[in-house]
Every structure is written in C-alpha cells, then in structure tokens.
C-alpha positions as CSV (number, residue, x, y, z in Angstrom):
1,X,0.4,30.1,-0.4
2,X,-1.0,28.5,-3.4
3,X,-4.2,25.8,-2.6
4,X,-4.4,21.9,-3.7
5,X,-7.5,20.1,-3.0
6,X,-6.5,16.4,-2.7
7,X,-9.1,14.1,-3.1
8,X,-8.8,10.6,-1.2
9,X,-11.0,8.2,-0.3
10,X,-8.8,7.1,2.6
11,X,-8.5,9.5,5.6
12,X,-8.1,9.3,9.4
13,X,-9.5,7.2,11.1
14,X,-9.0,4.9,8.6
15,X,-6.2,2.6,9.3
16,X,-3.6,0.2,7.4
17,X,-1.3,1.5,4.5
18,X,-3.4,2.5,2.0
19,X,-3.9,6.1,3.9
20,X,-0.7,6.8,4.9
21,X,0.3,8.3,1.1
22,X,-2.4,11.3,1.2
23,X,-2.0,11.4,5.0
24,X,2.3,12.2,5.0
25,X,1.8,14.5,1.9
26,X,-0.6,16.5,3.1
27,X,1.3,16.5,6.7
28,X,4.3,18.0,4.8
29,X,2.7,19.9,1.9
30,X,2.7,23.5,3.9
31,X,6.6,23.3,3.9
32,X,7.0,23.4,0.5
33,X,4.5,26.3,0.1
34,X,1.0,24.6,-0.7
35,X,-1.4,24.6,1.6
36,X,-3.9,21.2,1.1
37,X,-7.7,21.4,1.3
38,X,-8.7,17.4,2.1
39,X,-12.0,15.8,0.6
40,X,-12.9,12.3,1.4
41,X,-16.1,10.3,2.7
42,X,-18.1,10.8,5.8
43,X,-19.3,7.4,6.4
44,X,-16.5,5.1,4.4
45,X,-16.4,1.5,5.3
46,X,-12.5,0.8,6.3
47,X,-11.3,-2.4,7.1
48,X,-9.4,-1.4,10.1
49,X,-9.6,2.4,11.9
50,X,-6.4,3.5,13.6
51,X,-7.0,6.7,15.9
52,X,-2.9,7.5,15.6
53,X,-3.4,8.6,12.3
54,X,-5.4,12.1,13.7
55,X,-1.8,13.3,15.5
56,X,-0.4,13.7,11.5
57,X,-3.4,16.1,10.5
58,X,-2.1,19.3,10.3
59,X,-3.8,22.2,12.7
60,X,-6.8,24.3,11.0
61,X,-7.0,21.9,7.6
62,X,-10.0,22.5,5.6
63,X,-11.6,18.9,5.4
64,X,-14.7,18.6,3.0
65,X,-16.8,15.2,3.5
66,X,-19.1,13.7,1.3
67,X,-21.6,10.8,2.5
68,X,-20.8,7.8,0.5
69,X,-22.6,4.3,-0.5
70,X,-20.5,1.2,-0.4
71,X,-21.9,-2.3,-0.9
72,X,-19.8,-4.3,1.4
73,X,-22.3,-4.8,4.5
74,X,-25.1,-6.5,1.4
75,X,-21.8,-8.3,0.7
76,X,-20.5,-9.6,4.3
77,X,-24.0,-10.3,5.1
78,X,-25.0,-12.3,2.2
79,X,-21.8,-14.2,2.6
80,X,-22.5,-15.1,6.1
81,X,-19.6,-12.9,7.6
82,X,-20.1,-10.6,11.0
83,X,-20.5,-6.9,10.6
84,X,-17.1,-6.2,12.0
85,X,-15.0,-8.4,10.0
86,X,-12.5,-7.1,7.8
87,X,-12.8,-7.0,4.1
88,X,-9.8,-6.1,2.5
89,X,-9.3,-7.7,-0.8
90,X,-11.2,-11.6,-0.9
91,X,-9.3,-11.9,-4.2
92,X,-6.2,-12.2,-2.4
93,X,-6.6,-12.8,1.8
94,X,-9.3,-15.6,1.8
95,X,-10.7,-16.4,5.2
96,X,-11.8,-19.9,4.1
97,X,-12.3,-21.2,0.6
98,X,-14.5,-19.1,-1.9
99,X,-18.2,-20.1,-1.7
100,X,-20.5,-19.4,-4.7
101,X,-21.9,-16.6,-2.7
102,X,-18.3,-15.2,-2.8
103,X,-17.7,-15.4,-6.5
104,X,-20.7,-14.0,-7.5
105,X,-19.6,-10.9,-5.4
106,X,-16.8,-10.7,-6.9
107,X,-17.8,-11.0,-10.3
108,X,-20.4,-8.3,-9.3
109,X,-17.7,-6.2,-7.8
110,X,-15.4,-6.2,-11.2
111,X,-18.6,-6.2,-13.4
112,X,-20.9,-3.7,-12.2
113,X,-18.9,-1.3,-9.4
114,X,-16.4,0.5,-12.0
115,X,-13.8,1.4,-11.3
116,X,-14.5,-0.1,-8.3
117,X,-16.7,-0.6,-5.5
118,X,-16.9,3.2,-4.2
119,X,-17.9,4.4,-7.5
120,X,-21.5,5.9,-7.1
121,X,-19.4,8.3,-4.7
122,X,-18.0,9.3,-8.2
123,X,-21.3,11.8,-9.1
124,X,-22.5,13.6,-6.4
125,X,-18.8,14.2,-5.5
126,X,-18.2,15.8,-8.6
127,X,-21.4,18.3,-8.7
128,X,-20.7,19.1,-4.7
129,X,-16.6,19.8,-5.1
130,X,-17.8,21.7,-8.4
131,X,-20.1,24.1,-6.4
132,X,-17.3,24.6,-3.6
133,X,-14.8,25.3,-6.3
134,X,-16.8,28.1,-7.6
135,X,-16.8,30.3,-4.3
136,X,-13.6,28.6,-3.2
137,X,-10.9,28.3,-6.0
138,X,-7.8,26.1,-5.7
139,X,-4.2,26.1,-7.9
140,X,-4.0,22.6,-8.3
141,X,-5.9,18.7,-7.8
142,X,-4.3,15.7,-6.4
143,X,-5.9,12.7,-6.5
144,X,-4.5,9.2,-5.2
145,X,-6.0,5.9,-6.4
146,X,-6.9,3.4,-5.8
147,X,-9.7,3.5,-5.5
148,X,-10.1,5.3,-8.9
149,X,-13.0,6.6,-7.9
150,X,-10.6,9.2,-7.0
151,X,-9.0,9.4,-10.3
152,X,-12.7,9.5,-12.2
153,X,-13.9,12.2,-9.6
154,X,-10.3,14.4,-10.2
155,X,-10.8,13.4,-13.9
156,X,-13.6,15.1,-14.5
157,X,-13.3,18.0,-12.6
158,X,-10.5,18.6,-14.7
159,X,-12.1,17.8,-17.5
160,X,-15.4,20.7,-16.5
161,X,-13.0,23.3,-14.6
162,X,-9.7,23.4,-16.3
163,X,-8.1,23.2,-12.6
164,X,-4.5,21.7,-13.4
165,X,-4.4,18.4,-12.2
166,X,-1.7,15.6,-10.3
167,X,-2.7,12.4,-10.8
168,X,-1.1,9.9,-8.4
169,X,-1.6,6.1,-8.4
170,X,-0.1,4.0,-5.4
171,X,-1.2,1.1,-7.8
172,X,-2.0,0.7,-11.0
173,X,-5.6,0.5,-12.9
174,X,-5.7,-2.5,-15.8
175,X,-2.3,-3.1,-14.7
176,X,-3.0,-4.1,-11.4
177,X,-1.8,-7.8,-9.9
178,X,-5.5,-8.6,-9.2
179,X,-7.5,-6.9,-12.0
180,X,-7.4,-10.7,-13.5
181,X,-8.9,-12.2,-10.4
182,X,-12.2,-9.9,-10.6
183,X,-13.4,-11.4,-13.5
184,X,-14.2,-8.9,-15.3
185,X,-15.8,-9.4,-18.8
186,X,-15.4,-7.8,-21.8
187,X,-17.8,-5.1,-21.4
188,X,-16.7,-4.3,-18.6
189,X,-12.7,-4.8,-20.0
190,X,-13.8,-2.6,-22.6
191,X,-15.3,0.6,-19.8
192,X,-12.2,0.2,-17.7
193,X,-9.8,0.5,-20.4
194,X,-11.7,3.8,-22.1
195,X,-12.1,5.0,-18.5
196,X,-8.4,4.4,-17.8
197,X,-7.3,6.2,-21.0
198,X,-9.4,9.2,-20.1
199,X,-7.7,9.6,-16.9
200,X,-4.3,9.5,-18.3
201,X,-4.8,11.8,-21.1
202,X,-6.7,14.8,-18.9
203,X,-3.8,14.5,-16.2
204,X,-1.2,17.3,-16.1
205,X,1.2,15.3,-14.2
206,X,1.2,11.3,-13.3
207,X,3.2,10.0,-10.6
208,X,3.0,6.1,-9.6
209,X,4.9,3.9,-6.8
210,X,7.7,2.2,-8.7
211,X,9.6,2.6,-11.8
212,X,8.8,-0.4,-13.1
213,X,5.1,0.8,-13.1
214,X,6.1,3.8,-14.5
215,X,7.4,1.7,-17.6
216,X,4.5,-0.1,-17.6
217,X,2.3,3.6,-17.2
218,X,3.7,4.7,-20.3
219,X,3.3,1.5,-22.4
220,X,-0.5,2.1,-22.3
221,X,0.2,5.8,-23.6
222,X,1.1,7.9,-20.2
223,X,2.4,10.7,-20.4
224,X,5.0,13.0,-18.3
225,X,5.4,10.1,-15.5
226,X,7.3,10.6,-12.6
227,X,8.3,7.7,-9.3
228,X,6.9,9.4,-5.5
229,X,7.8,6.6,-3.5
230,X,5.5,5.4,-0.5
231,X,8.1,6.5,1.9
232,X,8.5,6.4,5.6
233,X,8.1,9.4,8.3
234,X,10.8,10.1,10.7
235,X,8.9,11.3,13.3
236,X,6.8,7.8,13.6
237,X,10.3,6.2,14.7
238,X,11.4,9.2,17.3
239,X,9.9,7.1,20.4
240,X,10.4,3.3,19.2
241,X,13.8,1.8,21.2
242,X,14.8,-1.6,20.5
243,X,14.4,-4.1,22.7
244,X,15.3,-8.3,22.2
245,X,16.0,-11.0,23.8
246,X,19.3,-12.5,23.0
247,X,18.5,-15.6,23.6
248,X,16.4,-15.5,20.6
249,X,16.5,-14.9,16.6
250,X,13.2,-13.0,16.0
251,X,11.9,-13.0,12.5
252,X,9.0,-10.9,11.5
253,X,6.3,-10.3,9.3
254,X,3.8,-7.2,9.0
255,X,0.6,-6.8,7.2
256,X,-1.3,-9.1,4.8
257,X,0.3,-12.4,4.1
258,X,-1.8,-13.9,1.4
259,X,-2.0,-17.1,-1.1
260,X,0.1,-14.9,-3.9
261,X,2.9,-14.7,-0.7
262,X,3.2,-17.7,0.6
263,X,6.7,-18.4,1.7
264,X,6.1,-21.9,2.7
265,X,9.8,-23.0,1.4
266,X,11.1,-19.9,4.1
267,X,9.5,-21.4,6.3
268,X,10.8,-24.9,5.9
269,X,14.2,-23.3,5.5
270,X,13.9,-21.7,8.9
271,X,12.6,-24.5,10.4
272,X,15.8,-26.7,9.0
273,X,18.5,-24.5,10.8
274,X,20.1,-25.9,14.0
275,X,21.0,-23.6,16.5
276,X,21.3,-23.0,20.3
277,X,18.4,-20.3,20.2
278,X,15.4,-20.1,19.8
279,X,13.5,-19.0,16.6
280,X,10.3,-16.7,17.1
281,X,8.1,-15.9,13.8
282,X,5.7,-13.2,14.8
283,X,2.9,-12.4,11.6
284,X,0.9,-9.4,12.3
285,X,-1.8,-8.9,10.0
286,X,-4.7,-10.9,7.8
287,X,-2.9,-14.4,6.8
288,X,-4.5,-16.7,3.9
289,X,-6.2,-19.5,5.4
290,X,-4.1,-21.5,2.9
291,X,-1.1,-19.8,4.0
292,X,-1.6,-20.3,7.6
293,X,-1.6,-24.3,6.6
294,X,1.5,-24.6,5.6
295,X,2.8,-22.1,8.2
296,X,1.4,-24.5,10.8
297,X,2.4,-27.9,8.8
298,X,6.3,-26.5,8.0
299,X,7.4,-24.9,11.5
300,X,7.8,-27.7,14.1
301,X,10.8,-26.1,15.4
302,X,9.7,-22.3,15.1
303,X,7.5,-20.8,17.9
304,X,4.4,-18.6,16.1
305,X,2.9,-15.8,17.0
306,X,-0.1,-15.4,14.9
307,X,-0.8,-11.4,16.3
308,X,-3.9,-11.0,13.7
309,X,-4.3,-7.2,12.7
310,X,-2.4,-4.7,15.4
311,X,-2.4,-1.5,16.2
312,X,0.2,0.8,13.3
313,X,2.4,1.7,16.2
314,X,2.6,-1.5,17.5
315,X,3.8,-3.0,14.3
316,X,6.6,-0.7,14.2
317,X,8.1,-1.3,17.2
318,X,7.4,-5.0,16.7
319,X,9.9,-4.0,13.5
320,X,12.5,-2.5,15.2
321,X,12.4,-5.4,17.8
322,X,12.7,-8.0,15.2
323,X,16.4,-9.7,14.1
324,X,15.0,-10.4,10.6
325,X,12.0,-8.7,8.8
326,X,10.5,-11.0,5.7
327,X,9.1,-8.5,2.8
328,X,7.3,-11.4,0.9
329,X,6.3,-9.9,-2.8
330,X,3.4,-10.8,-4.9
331,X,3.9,-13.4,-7.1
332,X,2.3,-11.8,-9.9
333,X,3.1,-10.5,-13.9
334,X,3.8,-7.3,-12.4
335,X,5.5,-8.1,-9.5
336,X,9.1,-6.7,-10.9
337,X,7.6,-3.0,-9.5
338,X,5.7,-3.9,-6.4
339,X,7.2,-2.0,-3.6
340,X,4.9,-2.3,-0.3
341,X,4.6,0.6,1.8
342,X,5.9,-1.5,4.7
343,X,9.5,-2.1,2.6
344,X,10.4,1.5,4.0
345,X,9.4,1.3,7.3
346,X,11.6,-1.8,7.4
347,X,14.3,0.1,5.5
348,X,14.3,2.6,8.4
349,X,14.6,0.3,11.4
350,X,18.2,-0.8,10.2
351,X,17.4,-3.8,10.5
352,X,18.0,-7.1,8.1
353,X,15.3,-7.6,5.5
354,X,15.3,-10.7,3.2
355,X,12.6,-10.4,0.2
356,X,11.5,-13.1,-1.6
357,X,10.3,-12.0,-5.4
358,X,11.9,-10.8,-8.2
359,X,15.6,-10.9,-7.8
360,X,16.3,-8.3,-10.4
361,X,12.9,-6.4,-9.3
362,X,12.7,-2.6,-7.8
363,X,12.6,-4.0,-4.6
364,X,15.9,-5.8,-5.1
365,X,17.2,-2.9,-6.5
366,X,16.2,-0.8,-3.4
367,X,17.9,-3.3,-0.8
368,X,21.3,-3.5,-2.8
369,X,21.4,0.4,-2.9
370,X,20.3,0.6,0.9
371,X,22.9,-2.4,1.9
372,X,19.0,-3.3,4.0
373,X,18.7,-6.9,2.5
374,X,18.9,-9.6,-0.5
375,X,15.9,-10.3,-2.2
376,X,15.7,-13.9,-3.3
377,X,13.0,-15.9,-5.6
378,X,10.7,-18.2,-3.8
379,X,12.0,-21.3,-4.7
380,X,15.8,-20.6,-3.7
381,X,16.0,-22.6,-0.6
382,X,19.9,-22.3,-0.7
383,X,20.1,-18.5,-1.0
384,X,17.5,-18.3,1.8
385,X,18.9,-20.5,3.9
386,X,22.7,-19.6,3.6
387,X,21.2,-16.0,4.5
388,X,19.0,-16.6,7.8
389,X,22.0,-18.9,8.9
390,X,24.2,-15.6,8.2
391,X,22.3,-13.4,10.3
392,X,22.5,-16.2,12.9
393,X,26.0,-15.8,13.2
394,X,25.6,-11.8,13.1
395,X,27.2,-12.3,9.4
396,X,25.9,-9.5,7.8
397,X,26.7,-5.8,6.7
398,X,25.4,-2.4,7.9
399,X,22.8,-0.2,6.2
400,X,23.3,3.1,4.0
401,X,21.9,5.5,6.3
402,X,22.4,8.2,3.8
403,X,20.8,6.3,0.9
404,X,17.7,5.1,3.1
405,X,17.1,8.7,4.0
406,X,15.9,9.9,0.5
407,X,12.7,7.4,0.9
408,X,11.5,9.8,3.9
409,X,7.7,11.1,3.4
410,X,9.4,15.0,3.8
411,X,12.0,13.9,0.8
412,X,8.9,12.3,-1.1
413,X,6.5,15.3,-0.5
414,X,9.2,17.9,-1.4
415,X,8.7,16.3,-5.1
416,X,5.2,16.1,-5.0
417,X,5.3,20.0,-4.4
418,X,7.7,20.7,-7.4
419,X,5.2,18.9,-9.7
420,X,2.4,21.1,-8.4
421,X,4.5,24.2,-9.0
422,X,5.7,23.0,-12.5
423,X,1.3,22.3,-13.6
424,X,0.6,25.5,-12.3
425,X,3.7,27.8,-14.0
C-alpha cells in the first residue's frame, strides 16, 4: 500500500468543521489503497474540542506531533477575554464591538503572523518531518489549508525532497472573503502573494472546495485544479431518527452566524407569517453580537433558542429534527463559491434548506441539482417568504437521493486517491 503523510493543523480533539476534511479522508484513504501517516500539533489552541471525532481515526495510524507556538492566549488576555473563550475568527463573529486593543491584534495578526497565526510552526516542522522522511519514506504529501502554514510546511518539503505533492485548500489564500478585513499592508500584500505563488507553482495537484474557487485558483496562475467537495459521512447519520413536534414549524440554524450573515429580513419574513403553529428558531453556534440585535428586535412572534456552541452530534440531530434548515452565505466578492461544510450535512438529512446568497452561486447550483432547497438573495423578502409559507403548508418537493449521494466523504475521498495515484505514476 503506497504511504501519504498528510499534514494538518486540525486533528482530533479539535472540534467544529474545519477538521472534519483531513479527518473523513484519512478515515477512508485505506480503501482506496493509501495508507495515511497524520502530522499535526501537540499542544494547538482549538476553539472548540469535540472527543467524537477520535471514533473516525482509523486503528494503528501513525500520528507524528509537533509542539507548536500560537499567540492567541497574549491575544485574549490583552483584550480582556477569559482563557476558555473561543476565538474563532474576530474579523467576522465579534463578541462586542472592536476595541483598539482588538484592532491592533488584528493588524498584528495579518501583518506579522504570515500566512497566518500558526506560522512559526512552519520551521521546526519542516527540519523535524525532513529527518523522519529520511528513515521513513512516503509516495505522496497532502496538505489542507488553511491554515497555510500547512501549505508553506508541504511547500517546502517539496521544494527540498522531491516528494510529489497534493495540495488541498478548503479556502482560499489572497482570495479569501476576509483577507481584506486583516489589514494587511503592502509589505505584507507583497509576502503573501510571492508566498502564495510559490505554493501553487511546487504543487503536483491542487484541489479546492468549489468550482467557482477553482476559477478563481486558476486566474492567479494554478495549475491542474480539481473540485473535492467538503462532503458528508454516512455513518455519522446511521443512529440520528427524526423526531418533531407537529404542532410546531422548526427552523434551524448551525454554526457561526456572523455580521457578513445576517438574515435580519428572514427573520422579519418569518416573523410576518400567520399561522396556527408555532414557529421555533433554534441557532447553535457563535452569533455576531450585531446579529443577535436584530434577531432579538425582528422576532416577536418566533420563540429562540439561542443554543451557543454544541456538541457535533448534537447539531445533527438538531438537523434532522428541524422542518426548515437556513444556510445563510457570506456576503462577500467571493461568495458565488462558498459552500459551508454544514450545506452537506443539511443535504443529507432530506430535509428543506432555504439559502440566502448568490442565487446563481455553487450553492444554488447544488440545491437545484439535489431538489434540497432554493437559494434566494438577502433582500428578496417575497421569494423568502412565499417559500417558508410553502413549507408551511407541506408545499414542497422531495430530494434527489441519488444526486445527494455523490457529496459523501467515501465518494470525495475516492477522488482524492486517484489524484494521489495519478502524482505518483
């Protein structure tokens, strides 16, 4: 069985969505005739830890660790906020308005820390996976950024070894919705971009999230670019049953809801329609403080459950439970490819989704070929409307089974192999 070591700063028992694209592939890489060797921190700081995520390691992996130093304790505490808080992005969840204090980290953070703020894990990583190489060869690298810490570490071990190399990006680098919002100067523009171009030109193979993205890859001079999909896993659904209270039209909401999502005029909408039952909005996850406002100001009629940040498992059975499942987009230059990991988890509970973004985006695109949903933009009270009242009246149509199936993590990891084999031919 040919060897891949895939490098990624997320790894159990980190929690969220960011770790669940290294997690699945490596879970399903042996079937497809690679066997993964795993490198990632010893010590990383991860806004949430979810202990689930161990039951998808497969038995006997090799898992290398590397201690790593990470500025966001200086950062919480010199901003006032408690150890155990979590720091996802400040740039877009904001837990009150940004202080000085706050914008000089972040100015820091996209001035100084580059790529980003795991980057002096970038050197020792490099000279300790080097040394390991030598008396333990692989076939192949995969690295998945961000952080692109991964990518530089990958990057230059290609660059020093010759070790064929697949370079994945669940986002993009420059490209990225909140690249803007670090301001970053032009020094530091000017190391990201050569930085950037380095990666892309050493890579064998580049595979990124959406095909949108992969346009927008390729504009900036990528080369042999290819769509892996975030993907769901059927085995995280095999226990979840529904369960719902007909008396009830249950809308819901997982993950990070911030001021880029806002779907105040959903909201209103929702909070217009007359009906004999009763309308529950449950949000699990980090919610702008902005956001919340007009959640709280716009929903007089609505009961809200504000479930703050939940267990993984927990938020897919509240998605199976729910009668409608929001998928709120990033309103952003780039927002025509953003495709949240959480779209296919909603895709596989069969149950309605209504998007608000781009209405001829990849996420539209997905929920017309899945039958799953309509995606409308923000401001289209009427669409949005006419479509909760709809699924009121159990108006609506039933899901491609069939064409939802091909976004499974097995289906995704099956390709993932095939680009491995074709590098290493």
């Amino acid at each position: 069985m040919k060897k891949v070591l895939v490098i990624s700063y997320y790894w159990p028992p980190a929690g969220g969505i960011s770790v669940l694209r290294s997690l699945k592939i490596v879970k399903y890489l042996r079937k497809f005739g690679w066997e993964p060797i795993v490198y990632a921190p010893s010590n990383a700081h991860y806004p949430y830890a979810d202990e689930d995520n161990f039951r998808d390691i497969p038995d006997q992996l090799t898992t290398l660790k590397k201690p790593i130093l990470e500025p966001f304790q200086l950062f919480k505490f010199l901003t006032g906020r408690k150890k155990t808080d979590p720091l996802n992005s400040i740039v877009q969840v904001r837990d009150q308005k940004h202080s000085l204090l706050d914008k000089l980290g972040i100015w820091i953070r996209g001035n100084f820390f580059i790529p980003d703020a795991r980057s002096l894990w970038i050197k020792p990583s490099v000279r300790f996976l080097k040394t390991y190489l030598k008396d333990n060869p692989v076939d192949a690298i995969f690295s998945d950024g961000p952080p692109h810490t991964n990518t530089m570490i990958a990057c230059n071990l290609k660059k020093e070894l010759g070790i064929p190399w697949l370079s994945d990006y669940q986002d993009p680098w420059t490209q990225v919705d909140y690249y803007k919002k670090l301001a970053i100067g032009k020094r530091a523009h000017r190391k990201h971009v050569r930085m950037e171009q380095e990666a892309l030109n050493a890579a064998d193979k580049i595979t990124i999230a959406s095909p949108s993205w992969k346009t927008d890859l390729e504009s900036i001079g990528a080369k042999n670019v290819d769509v892996i999909y975030y993907g769901y896993d059927e085995e995280d659904f095999k226990d979840l049953k529904k369960t719902n209270d007909p008396g009830t039209f249950h809308v819901v909401h997982t993950g990070l809801l911030g001021i880029d999502r806002n779907p105040v005029n959903l909201i209103s909408e929702l909070n217009k329609i007359k009906t004999g039952k009763k309308i529950r909005l449950s949000l699990a996850g980090q919610i702008d403080f902005q956001v919340k406002r007009d959640i709280d100001q716009n929903s007089k009629n609505i009961e809200i459950n504000y479930l703050g940040t939940i267990s993984r498992k927990n938020a897919l059975q509240l998605a199976v439970d729910a009668d409608l499942l929001l998928l709120p987009l990033n309103q952003a230059v780039n927002a025509k490819g953003r495709l949240p990991g959480k779209l296919y988890e909603y895709l596989r509970t069969y149950n309605p989704i209504l998007a608000l973004g781009p209405i001829e985006g990849d996420a539209a695109k997905i929920l017309e070929d899945t039958n799953a949903g309509k995606c409308f933009g923000y401001e289209d009270k009427t669409g949005i409307g006419e479509y909760i009242s709809n699924h009121l009246n159990d108006v609506r149509s039933s899901p491609k089974k069939d064409n939802i199936a091909k976004f499974s993590n097995r289906k995704q990891t099956s390709l993932i192999a095939k680009y491995l084999d074709q590098i290493t031919s």
